[in-house]
Structure formats: structure tokens, C-alpha cells
mmCIF file of the N, C-alpha and C atoms, coordinates in Angstrom:
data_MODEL
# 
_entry.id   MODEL 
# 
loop_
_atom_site.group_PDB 
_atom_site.id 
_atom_site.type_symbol 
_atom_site.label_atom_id 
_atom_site.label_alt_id 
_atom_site.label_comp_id 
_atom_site.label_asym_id 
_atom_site.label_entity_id 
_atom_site.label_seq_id 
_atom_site.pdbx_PDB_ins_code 
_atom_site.Cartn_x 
_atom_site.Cartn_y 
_atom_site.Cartn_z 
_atom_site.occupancy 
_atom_site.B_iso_or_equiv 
_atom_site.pdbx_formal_charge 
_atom_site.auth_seq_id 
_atom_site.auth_comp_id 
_atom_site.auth_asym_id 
_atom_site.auth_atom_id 
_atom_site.pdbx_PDB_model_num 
ATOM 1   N N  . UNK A 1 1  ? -70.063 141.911 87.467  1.00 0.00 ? 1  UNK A N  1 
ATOM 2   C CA . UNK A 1 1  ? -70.358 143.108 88.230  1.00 0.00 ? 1  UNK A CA 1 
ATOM 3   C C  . UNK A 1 1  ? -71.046 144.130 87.328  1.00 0.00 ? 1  UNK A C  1 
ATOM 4   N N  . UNK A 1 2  ? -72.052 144.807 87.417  1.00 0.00 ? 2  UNK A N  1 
ATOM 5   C CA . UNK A 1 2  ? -72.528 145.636 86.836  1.00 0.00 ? 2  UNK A CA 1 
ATOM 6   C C  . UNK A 1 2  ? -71.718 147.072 86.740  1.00 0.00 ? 2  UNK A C  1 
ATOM 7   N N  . UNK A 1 3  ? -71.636 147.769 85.737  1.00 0.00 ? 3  UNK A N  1 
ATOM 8   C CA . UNK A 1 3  ? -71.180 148.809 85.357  1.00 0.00 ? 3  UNK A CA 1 
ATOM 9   C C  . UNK A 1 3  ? -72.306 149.999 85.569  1.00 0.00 ? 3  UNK A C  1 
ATOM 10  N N  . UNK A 1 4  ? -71.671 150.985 86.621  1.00 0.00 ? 4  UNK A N  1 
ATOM 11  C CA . UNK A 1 4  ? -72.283 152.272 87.201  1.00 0.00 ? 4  UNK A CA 1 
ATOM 12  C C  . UNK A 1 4  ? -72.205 153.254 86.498  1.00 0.00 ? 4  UNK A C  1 
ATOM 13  N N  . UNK A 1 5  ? -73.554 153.954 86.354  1.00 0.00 ? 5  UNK A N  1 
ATOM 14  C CA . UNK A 1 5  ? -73.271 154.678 85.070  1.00 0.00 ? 5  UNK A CA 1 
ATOM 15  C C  . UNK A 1 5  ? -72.541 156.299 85.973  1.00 0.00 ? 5  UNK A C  1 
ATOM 16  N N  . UNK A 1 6  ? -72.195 157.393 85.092  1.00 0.00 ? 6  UNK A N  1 
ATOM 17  C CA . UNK A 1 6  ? -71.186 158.214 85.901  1.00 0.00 ? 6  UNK A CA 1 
ATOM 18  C C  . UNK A 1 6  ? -71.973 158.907 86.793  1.00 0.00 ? 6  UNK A C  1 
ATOM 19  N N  . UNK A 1 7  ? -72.977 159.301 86.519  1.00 0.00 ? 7  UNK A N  1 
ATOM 20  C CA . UNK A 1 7  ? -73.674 160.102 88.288  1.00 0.00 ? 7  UNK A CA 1 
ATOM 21  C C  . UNK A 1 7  ? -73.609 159.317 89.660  1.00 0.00 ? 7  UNK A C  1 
ATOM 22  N N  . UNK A 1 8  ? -73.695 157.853 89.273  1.00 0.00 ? 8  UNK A N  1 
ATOM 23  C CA . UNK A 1 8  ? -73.922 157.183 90.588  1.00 0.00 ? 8  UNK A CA 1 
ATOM 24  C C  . UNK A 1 8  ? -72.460 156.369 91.114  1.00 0.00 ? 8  UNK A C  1 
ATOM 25  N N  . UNK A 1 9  ? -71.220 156.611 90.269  1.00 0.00 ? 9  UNK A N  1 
ATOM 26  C CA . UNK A 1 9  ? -69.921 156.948 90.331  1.00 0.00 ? 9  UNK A CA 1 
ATOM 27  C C  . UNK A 1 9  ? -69.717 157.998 91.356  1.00 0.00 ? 9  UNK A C  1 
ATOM 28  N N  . UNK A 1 10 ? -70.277 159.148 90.903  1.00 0.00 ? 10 UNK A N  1 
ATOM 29  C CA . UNK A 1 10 ? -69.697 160.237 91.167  1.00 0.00 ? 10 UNK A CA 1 
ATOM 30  C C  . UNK A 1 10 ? -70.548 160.725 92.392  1.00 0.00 ? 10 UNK A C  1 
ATOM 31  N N  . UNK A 1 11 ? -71.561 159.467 92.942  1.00 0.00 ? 11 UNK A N  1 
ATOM 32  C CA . UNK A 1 11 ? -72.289 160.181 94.298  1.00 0.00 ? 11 UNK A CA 1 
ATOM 33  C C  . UNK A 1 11 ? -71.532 159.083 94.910  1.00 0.00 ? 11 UNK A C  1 
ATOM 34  N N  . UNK A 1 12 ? -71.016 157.965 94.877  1.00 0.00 ? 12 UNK A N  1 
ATOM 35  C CA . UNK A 1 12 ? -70.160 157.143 95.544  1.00 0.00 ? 12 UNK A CA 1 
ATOM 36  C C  . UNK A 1 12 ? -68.831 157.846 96.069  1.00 0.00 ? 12 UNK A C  1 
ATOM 37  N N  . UNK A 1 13 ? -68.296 158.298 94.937  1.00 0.00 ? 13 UNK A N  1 
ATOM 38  C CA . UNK A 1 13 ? -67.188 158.872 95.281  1.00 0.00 ? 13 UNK A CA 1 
ATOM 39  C C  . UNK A 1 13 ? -67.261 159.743 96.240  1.00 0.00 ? 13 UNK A C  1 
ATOM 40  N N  . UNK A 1 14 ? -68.561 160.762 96.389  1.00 0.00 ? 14 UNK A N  1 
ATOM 41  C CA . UNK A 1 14 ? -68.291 162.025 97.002  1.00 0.00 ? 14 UNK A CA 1 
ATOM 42  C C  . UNK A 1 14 ? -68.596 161.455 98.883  1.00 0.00 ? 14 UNK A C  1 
ATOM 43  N N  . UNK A 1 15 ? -69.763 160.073 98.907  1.00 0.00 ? 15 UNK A N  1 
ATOM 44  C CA . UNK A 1 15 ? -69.636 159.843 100.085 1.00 0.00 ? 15 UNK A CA 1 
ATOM 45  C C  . UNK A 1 15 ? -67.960 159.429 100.622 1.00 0.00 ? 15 UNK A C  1 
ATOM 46  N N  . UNK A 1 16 ? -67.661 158.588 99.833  1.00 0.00 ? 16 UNK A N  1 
ATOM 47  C CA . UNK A 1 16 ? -66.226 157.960 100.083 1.00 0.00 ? 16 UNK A CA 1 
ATOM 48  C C  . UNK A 1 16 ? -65.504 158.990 100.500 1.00 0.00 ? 16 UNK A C  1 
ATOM 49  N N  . UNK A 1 17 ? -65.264 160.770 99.977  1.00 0.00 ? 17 UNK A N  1 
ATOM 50  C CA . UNK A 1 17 ? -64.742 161.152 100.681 1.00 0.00 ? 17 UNK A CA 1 
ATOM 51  C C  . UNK A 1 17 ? -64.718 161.974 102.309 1.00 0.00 ? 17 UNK A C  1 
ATOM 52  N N  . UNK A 1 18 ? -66.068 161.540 102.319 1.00 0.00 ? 18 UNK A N  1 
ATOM 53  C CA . UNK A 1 18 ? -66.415 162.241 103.857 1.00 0.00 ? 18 UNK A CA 1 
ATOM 54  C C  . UNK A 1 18 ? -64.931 161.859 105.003 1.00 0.00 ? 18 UNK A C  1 
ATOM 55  N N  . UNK A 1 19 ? -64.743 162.840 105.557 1.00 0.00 ? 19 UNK A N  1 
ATOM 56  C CA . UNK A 1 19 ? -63.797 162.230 106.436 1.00 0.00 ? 19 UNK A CA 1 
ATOM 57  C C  . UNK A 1 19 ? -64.141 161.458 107.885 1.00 0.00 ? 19 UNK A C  1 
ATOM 58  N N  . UNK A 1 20 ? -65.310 161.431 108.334 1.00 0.00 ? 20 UNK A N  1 
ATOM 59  C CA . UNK A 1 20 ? -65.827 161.050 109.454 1.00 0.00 ? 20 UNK A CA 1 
ATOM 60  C C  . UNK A 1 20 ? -67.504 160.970 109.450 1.00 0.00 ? 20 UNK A C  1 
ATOM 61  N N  . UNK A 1 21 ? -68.014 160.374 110.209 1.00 0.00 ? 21 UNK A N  1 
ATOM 62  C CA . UNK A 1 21 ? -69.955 160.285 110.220 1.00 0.00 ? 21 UNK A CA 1 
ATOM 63  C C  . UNK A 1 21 ? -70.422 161.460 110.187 1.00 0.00 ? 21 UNK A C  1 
ATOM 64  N N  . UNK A 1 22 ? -70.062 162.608 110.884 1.00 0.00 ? 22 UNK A N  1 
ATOM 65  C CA . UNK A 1 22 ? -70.673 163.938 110.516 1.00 0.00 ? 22 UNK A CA 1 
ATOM 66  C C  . UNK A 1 22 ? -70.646 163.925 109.669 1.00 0.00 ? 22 UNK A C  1 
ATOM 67  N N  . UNK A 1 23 ? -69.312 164.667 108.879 1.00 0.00 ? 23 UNK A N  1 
ATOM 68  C CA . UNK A 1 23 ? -69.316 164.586 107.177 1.00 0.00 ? 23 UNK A CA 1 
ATOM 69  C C  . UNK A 1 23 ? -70.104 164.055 106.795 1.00 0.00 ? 23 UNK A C  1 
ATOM 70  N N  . UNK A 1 24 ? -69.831 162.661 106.347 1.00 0.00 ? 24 UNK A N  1 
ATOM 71  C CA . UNK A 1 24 ? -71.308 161.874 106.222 1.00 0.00 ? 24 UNK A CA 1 
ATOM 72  C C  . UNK A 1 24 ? -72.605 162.303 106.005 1.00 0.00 ? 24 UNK A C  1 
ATOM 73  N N  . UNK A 1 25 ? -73.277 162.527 107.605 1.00 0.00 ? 25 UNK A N  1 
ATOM 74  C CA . UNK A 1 25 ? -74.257 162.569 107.620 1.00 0.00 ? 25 UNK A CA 1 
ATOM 75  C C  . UNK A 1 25 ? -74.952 164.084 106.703 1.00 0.00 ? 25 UNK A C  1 
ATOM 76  N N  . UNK A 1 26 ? -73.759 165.202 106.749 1.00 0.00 ? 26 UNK A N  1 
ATOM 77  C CA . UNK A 1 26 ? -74.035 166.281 106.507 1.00 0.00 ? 26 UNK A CA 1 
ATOM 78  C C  . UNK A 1 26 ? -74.133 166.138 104.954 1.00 0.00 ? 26 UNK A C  1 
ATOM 79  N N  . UNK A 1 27 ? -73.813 165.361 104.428 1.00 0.00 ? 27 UNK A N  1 
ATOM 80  C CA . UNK A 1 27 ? -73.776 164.752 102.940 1.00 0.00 ? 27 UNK A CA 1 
ATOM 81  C C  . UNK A 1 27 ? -75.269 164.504 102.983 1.00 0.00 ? 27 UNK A C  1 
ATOM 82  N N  . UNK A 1 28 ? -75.490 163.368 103.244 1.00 0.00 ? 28 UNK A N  1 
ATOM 83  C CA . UNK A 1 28 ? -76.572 162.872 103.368 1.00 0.00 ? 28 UNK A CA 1 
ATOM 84  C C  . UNK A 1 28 ? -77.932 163.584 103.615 1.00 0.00 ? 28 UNK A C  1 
ATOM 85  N N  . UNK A 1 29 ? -77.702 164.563 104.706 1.00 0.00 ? 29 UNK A N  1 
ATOM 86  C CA . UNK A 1 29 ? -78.485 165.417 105.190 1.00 0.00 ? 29 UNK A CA 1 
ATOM 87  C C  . UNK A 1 29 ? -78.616 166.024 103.640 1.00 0.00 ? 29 UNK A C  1 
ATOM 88  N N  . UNK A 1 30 ? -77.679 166.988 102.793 1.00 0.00 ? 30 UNK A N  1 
ATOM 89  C CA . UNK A 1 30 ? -78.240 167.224 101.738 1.00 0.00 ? 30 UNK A CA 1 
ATOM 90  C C  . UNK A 1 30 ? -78.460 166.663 100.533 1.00 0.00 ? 30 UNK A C  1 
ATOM 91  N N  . UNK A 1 31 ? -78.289 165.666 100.099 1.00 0.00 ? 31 UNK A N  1 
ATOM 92  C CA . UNK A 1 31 ? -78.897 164.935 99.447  1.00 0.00 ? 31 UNK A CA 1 
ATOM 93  C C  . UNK A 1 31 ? -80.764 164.028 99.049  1.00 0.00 ? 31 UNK A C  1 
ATOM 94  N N  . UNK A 1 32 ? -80.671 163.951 101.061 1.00 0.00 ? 32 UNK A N  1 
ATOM 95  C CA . UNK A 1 32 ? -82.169 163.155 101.212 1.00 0.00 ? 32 UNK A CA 1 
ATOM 96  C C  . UNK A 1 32 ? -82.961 164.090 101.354 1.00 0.00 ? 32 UNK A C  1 
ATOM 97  N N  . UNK A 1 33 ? -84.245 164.094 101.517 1.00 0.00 ? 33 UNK A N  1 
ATOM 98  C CA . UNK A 1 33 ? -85.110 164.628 102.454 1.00 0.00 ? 33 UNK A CA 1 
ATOM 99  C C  . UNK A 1 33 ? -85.281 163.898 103.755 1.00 0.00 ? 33 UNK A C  1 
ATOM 100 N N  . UNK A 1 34 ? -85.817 164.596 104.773 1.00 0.00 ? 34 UNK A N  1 
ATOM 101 C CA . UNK A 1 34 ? -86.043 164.001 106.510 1.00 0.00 ? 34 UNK A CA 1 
ATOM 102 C C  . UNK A 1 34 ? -86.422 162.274 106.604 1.00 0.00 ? 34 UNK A C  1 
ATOM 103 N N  . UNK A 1 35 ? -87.886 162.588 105.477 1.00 0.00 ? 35 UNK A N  1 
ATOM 104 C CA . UNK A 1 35 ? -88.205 161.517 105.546 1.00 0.00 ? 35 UNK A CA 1 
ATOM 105 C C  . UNK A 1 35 ? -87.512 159.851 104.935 1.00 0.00 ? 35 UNK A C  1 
ATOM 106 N N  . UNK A 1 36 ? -86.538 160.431 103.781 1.00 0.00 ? 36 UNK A N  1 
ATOM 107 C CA . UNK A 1 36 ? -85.759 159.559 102.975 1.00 0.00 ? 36 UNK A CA 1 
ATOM 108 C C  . UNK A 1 36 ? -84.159 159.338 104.420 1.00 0.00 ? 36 UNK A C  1 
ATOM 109 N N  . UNK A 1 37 ? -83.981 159.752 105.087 1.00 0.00 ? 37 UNK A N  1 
ATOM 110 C CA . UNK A 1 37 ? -82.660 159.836 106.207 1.00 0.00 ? 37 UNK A CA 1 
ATOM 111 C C  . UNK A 1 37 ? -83.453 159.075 106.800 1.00 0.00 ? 37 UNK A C  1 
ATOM 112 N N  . UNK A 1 38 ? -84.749 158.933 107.595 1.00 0.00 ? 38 UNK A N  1 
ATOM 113 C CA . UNK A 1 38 ? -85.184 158.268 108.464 1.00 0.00 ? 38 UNK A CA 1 
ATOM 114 C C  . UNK A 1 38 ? -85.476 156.770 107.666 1.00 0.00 ? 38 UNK A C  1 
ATOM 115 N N  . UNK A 1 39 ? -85.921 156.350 106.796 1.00 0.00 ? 39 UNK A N  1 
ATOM 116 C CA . UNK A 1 39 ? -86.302 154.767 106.753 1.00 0.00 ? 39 UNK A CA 1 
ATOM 117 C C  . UNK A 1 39 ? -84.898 154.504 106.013 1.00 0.00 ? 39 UNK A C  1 
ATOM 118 N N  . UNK A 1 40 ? -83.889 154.803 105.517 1.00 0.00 ? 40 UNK A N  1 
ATOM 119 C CA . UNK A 1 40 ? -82.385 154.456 105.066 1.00 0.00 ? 40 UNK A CA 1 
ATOM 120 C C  . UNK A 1 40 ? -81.890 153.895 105.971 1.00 0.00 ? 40 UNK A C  1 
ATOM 121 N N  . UNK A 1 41 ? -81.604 153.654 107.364 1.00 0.00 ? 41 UNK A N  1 
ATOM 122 C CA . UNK A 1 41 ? -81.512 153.131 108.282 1.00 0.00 ? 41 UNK A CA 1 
ATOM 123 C C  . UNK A 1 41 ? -81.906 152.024 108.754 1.00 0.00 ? 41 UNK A C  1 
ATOM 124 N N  . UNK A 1 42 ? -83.689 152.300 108.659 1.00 0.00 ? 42 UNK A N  1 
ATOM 125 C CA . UNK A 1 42 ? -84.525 151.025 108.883 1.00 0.00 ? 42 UNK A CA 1 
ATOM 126 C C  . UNK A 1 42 ? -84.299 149.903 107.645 1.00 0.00 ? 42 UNK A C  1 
ATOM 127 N N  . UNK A 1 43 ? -83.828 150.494 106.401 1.00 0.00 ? 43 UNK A N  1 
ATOM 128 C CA . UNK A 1 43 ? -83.767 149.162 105.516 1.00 0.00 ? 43 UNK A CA 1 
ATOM 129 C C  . UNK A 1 43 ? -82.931 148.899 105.737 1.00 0.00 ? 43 UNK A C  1 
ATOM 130 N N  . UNK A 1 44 ? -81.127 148.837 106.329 1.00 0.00 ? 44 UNK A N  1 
ATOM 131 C CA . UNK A 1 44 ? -79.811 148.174 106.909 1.00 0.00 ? 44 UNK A CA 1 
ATOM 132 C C  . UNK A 1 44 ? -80.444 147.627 108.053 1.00 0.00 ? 44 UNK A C  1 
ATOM 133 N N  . UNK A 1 45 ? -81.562 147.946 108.715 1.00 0.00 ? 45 UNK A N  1 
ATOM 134 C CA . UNK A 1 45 ? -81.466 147.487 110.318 1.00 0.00 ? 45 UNK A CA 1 
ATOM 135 C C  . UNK A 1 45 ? -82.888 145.682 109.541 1.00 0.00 ? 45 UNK A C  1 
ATOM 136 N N  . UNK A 1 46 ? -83.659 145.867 108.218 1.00 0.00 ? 46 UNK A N  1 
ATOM 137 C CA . UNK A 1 46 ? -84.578 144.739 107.729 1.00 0.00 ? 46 UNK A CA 1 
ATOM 138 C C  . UNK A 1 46 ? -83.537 143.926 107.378 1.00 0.00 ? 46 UNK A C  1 
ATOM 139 N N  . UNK A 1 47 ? -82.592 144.816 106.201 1.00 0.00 ? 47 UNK A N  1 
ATOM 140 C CA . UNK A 1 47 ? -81.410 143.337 105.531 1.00 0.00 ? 47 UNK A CA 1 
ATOM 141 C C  . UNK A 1 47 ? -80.760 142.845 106.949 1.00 0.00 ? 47 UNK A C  1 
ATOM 142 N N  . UNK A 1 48 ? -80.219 143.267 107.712 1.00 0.00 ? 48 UNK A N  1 
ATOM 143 C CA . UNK A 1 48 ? -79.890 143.107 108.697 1.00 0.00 ? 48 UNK A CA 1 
ATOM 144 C C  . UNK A 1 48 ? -80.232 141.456 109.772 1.00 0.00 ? 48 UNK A C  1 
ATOM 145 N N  . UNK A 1 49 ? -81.695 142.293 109.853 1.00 0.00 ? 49 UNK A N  1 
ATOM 146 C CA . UNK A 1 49 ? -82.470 141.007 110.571 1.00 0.00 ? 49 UNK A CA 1 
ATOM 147 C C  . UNK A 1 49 ? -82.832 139.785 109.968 1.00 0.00 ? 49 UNK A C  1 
ATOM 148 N N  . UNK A 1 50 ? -83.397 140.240 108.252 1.00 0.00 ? 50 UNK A N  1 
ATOM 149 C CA . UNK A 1 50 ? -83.464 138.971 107.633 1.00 0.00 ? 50 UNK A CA 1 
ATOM 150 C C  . UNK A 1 50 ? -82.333 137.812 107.549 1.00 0.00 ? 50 UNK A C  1 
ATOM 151 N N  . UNK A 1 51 ? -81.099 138.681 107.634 1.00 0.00 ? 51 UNK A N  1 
ATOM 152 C CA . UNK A 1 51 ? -79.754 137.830 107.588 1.00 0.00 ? 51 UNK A CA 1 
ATOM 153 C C  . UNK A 1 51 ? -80.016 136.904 108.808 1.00 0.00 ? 51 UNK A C  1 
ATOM 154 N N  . UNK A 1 52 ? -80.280 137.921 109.859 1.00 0.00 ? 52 UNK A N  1 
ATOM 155 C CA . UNK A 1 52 ? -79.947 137.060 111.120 1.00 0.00 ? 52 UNK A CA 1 
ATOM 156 C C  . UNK A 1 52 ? -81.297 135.875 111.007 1.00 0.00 ? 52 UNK A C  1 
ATOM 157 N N  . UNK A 1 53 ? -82.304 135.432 110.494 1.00 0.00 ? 53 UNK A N  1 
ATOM 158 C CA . UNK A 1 53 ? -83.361 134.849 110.531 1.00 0.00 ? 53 UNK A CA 1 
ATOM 159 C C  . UNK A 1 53 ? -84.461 135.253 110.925 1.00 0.00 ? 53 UNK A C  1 
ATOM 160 N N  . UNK A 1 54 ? -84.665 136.460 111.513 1.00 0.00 ? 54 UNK A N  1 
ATOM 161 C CA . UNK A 1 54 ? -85.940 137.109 112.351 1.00 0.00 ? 54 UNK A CA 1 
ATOM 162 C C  . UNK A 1 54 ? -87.385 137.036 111.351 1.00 0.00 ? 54 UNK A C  1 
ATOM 163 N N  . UNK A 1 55 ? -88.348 136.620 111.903 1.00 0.00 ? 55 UNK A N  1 
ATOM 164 C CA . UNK A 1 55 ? -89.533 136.558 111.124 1.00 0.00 ? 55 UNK A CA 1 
ATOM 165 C C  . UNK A 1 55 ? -90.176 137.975 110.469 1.00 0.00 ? 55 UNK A C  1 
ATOM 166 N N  . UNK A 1 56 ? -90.533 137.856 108.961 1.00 0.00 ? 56 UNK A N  1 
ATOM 167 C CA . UNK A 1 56 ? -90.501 139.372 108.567 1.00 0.00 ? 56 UNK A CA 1 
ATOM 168 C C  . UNK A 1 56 ? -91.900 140.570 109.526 1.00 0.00 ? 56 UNK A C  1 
ATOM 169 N N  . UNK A 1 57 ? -92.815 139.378 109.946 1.00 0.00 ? 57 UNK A N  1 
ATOM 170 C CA . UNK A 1 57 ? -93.678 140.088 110.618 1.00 0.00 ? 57 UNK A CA 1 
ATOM 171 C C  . UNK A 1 57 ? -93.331 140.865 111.736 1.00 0.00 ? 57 UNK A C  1 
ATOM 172 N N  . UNK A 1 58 ? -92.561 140.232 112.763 1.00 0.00 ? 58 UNK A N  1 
ATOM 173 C CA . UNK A 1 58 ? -91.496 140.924 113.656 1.00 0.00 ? 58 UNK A CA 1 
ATOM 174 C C  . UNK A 1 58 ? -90.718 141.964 113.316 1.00 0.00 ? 58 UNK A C  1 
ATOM 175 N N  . UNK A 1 59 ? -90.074 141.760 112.512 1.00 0.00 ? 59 UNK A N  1 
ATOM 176 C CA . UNK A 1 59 ? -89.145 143.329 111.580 1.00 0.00 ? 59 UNK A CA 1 
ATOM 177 C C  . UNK A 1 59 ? -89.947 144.581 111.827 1.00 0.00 ? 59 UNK A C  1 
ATOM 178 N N  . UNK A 1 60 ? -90.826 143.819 110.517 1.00 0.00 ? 60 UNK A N  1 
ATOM 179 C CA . UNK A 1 60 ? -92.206 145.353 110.313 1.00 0.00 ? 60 UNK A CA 1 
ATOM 180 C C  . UNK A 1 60 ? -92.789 145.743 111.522 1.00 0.00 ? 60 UNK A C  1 
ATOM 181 N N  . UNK A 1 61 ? -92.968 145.069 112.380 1.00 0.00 ? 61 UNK A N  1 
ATOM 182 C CA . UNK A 1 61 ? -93.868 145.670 113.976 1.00 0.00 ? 61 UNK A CA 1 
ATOM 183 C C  . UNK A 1 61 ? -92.608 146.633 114.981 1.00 0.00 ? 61 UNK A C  1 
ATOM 184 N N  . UNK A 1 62 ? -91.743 145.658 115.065 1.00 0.00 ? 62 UNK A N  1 
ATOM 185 C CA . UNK A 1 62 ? -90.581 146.339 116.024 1.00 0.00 ? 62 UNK A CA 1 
ATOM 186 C C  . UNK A 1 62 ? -90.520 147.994 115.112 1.00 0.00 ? 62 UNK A C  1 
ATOM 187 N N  . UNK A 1 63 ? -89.799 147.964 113.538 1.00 0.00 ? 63 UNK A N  1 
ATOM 188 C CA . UNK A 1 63 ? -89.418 148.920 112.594 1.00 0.00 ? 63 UNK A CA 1 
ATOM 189 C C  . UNK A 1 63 ? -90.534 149.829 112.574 1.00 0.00 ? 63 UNK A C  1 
ATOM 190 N N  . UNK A 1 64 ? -91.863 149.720 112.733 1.00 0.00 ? 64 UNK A N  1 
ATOM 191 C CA . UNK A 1 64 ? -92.836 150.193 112.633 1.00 0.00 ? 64 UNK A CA 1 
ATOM 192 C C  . UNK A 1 64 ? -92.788 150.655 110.717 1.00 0.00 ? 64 UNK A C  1 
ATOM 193 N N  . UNK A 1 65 ? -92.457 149.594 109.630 1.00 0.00 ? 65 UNK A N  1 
ATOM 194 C CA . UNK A 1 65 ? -92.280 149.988 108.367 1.00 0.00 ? 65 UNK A CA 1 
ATOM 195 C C  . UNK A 1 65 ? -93.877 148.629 108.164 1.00 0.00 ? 65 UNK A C  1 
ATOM 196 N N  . UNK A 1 66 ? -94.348 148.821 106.663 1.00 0.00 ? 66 UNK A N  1 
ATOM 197 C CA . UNK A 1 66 ? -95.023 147.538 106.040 1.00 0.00 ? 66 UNK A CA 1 
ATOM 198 C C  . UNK A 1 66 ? -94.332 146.149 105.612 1.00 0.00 ? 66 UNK A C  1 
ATOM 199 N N  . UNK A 1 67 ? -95.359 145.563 105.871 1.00 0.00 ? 67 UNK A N  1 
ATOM 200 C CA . UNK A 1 67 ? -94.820 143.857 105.600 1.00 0.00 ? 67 UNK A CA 1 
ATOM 201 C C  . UNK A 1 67 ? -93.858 144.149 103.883 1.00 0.00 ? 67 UNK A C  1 
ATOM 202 N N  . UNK A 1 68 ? -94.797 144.704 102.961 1.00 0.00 ? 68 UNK A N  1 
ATOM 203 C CA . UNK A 1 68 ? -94.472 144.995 102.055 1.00 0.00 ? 68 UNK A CA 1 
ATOM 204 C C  . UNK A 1 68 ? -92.745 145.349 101.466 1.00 0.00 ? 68 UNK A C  1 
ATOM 205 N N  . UNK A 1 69 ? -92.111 146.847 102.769 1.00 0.00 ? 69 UNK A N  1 
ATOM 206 C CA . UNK A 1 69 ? -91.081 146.836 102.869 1.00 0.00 ? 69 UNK A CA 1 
ATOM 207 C C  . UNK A 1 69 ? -90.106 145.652 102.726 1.00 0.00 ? 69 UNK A C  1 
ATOM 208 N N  . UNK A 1 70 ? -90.378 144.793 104.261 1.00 0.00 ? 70 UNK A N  1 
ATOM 209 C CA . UNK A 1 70 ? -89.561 143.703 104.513 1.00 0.00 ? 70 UNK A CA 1 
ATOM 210 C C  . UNK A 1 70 ? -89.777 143.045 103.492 1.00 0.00 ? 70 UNK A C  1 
ATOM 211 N N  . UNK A 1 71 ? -90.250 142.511 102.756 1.00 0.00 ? 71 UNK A N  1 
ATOM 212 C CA . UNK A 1 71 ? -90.441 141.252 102.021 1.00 0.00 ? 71 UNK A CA 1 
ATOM 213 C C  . UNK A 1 71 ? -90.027 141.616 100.662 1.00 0.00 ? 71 UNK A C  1 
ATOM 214 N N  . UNK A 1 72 ? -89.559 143.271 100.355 1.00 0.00 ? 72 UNK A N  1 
ATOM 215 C CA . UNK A 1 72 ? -89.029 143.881 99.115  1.00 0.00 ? 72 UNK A CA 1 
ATOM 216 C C  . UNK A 1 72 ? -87.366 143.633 99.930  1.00 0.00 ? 72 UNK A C  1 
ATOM 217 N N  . UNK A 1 73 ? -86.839 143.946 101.083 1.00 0.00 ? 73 UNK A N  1 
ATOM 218 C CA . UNK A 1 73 ? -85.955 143.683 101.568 1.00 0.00 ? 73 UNK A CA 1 
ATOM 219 C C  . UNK A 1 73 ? -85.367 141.775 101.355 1.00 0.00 ? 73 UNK A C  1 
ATOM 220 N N  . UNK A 1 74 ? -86.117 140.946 101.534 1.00 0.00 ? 74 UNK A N  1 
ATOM 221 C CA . UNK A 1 74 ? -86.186 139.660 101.466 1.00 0.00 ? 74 UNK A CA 1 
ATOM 222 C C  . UNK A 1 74 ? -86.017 139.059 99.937  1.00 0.00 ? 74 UNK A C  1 
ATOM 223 N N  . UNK A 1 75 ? -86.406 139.735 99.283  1.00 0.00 ? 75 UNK A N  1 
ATOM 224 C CA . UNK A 1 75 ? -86.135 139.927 97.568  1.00 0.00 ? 75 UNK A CA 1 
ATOM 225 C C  . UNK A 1 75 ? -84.696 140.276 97.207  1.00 0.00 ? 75 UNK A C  1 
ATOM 226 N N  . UNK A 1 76 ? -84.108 141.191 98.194  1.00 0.00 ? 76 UNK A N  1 
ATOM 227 C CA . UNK A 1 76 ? -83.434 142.146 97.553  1.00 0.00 ? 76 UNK A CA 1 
ATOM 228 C C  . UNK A 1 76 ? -82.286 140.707 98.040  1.00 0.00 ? 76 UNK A C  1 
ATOM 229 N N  . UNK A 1 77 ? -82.134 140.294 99.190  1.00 0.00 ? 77 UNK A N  1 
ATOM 230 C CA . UNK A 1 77 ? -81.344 139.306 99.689  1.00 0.00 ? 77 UNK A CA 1 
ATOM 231 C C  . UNK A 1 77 ? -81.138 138.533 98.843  1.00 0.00 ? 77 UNK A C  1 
ATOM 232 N N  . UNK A 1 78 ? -82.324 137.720 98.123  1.00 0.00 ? 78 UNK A N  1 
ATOM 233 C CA . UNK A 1 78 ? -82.153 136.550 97.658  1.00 0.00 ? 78 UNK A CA 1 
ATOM 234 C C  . UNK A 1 78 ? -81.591 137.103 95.986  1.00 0.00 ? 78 UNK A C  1 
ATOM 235 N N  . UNK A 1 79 ? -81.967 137.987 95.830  1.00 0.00 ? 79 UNK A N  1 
ATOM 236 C CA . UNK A 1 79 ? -81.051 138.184 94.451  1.00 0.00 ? 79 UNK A CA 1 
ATOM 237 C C  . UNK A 1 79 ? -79.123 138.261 94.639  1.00 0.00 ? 79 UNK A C  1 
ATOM 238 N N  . UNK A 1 80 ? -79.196 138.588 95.675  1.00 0.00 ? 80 UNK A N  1 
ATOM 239 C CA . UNK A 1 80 ? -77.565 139.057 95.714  1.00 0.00 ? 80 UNK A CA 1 
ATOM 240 C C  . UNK A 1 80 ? -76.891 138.308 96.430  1.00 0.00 ? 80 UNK A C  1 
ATOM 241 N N  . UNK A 1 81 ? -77.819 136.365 96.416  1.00 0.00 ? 81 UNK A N  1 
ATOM 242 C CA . UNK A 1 81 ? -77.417 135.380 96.948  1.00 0.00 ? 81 UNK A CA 1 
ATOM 243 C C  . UNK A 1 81 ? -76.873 134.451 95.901  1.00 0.00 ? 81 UNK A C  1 
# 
């Protein structure tokens, strides 16, 4: 298992303590910018589909993201296989 160095400890921790998805999101909300909240989503909804088998060209059209995305998503799978 790789060892986290302490900032990215200590941004784990602080989601962990949200008490509910608001919380959450209101975390999140300050942390990201608009545009970083909006495709964070779309990459759980690529790992997602690649799991399920969906063709990456399909992903990127439905997601409206680049092939590029998915296929950095498809990378990311096969390493943590």
C-alpha cells in the first residue's frame, strides 16, 4: 500500500468527517472550482462504465468528456488490477 504523505491524510480525514452529502458537498464546493465539481463525477460515472464493459467511444459521447479522458480512465483500471 502506498504511504500518504500528511496533506493528503489530512484532506481524507477532513472529508471522512462530513456528517452527511451536504457536508460533503459543501467541502468539496470549497476545495474545487465549478469546473473541477463538474467532471469529478463524470470520472466515477467512466471507471464506472469501463467496469461494466461499455465501449470507451460510447462513455466519451454519452459523458460529453474526450476519448483521451476515458482511455486515461482505462489506464487507471488496469493499474489497480
Amino acid at each position: 500500500m502506498n504511504t500518504l504523505d500528511p496533506y493528503t491524510e489530512e484532506l481524507l480525514d477532513t472529508l471522512l468527517e462530513a456528517k452527511d452529502s451536504q457536508a460533503l458537498l459543501t467541502v468539496l464546493q470549497s476545495l474545487l472550482t465549478p469546473a473541477e465539481l463538474n467532471e469529478i463525477p463524470k470520472r466515477l460515472q467512466i471507471l464506472k462504465r469501463l467496469k461494466a464493459g461499455e465501449p470507451q467511444r460510447r462513455i466519451a459521447e454519452d459523458l460529453g468528456v474526450g476519448i483521451a479522458t476515458v482511455s486515461r480512465g482505462a489506464r487507471a483500471l488496469k493499474r489497480d488490477q
